[in-house]
C-alpha positions in Angstrom: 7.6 -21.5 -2.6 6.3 -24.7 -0.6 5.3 -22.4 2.4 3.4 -20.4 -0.3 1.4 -23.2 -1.6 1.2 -24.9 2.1 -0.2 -21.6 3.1 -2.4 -21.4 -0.3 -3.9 -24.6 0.6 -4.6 -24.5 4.3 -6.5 -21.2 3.8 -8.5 -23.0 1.0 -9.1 -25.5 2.9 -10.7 -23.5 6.1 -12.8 -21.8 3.7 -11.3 -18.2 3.5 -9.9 -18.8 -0.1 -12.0 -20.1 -3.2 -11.4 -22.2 -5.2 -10.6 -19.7 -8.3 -8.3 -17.8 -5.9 -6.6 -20.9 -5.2 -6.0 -21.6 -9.0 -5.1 -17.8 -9.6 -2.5 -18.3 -6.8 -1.1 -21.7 -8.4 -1.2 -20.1 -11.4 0.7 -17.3 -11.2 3.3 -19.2 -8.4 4.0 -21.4 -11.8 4.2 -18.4 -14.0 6.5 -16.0 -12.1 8.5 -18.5 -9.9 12.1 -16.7 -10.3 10.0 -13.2 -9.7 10.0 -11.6 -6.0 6.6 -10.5 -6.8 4.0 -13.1 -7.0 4.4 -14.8 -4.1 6.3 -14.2 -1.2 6.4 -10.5 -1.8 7.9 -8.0 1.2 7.7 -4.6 1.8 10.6 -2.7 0.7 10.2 0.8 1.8 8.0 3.5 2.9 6.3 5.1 0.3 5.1 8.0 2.2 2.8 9.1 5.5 -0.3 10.6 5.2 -1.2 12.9 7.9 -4.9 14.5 8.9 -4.4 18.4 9.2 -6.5 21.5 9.7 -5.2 23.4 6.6 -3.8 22.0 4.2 -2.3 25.5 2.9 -1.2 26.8 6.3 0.6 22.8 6.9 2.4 23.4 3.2 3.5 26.5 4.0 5.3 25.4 7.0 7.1 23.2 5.4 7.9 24.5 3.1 9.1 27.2 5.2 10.8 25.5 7.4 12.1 22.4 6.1 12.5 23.8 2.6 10.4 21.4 1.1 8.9 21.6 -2.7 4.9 21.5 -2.6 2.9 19.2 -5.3 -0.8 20.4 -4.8 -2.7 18.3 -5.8 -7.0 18.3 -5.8 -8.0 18.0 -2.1 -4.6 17.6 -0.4 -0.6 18.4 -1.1 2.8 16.3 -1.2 5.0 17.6 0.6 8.5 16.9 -1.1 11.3 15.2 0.9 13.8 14.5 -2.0 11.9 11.4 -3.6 10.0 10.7 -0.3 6.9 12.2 0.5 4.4 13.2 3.1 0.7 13.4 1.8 -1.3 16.4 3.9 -5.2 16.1 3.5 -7.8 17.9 5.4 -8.8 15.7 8.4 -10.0 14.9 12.1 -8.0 14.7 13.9 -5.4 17.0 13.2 -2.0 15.6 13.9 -3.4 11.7 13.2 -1.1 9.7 10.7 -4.3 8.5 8.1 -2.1 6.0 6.9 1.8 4.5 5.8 1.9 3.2 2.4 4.6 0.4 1.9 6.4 0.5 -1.4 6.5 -3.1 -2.6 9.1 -4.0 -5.4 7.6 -5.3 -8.4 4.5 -4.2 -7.6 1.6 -6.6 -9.0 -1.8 -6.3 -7.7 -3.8 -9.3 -8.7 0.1 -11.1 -7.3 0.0 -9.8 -4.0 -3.8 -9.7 -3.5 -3.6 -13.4 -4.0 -0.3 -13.9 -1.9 -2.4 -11.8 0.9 -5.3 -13.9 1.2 -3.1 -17.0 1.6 -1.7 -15.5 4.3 -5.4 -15.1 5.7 -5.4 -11.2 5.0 -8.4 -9.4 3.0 -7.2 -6.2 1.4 -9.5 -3.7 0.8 -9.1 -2.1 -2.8 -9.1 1.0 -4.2 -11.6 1.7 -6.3 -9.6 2.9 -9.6 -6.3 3.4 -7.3 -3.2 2.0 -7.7 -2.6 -0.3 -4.4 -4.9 -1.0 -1.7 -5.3 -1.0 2.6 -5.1 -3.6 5.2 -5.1 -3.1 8.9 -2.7 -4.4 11.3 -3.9 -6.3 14.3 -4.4 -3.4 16.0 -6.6 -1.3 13.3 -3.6 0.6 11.9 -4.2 1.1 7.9 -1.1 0.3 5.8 -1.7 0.9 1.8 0.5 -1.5 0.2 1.5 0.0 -2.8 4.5 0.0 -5.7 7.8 1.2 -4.4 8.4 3.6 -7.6 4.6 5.0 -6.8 4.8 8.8 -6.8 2.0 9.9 -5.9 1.8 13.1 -8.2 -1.8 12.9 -9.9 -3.1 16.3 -10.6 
């Protein structure tokens, strides 16, 4: 917890952190201390992959086919089933691009980790009315930082 609220302060400090951030962040340190996910949160699985593809039906169908996978359409792309895991298929350029991996986080608690990310000097970029958010590695890759019992299955 001191790294946490070293961290907290030091980004404070140069600026990338205001002040009420830094008080949400000291705030909810104090309040959840014995919980994993206010501060100090990790990544505990992958949630699924999202791939770009040049039909969505045509892509089900093969795996279904061939991997004997259950479909959950869904509007403008399908999960592809792989027991509780999942691939997300949605209609993209280029075709055969990974979109994105979404990281299941434990406990998953936005306003927590967007705090505990901007003390580590990363800026999420939110959903709007979604359930997790994105951030891109140092090289550009999107990650969607999500909760680790997210499903997925809307519609």
């Amino acid at each position: 917890m001191n790294h946490t609220i070293s961290k907290l302060l030091e980004t404070y400090e140069s600026g990338k952190l205001s002040r009420r951030d830094l008080v949400q962040g000291l705030a909810l340190l104090a309040a959840t201390a014995s919980s994993a996910s206010a501060a100090g949160f990790e990544g505990s699985s992958i949630n699924h992959v999202s791939l770009y593809v040049t039909d969505v039906q045509r892509s089900s169908d093969f795996y279904q086919k061939v991997l004997g996978c259950t479909i959950n359409k869904r509007d403008g792309d399908n999960q592809v089933m792989l027991g509780k895991d999942f691939l997300v298929l949605r209609p993209g350029k280029p075709a055969g691009k990974v979109d994105h991996i979404a990281i299941g986080i434990d406990n998953f608690n936005k306003e927590a980790v967007t705090t505990d990310l901007k003390a580590r000097g990363v800026t999420p970029k939110d959903e709007k009315g979604g359930v997790g958010f994105h951030v891109n590695d140092p090289d550009g890759f999107p990650l969607q930082l999500i909760g680790s019992s997210n499903t997925g299955r809307r519609g």
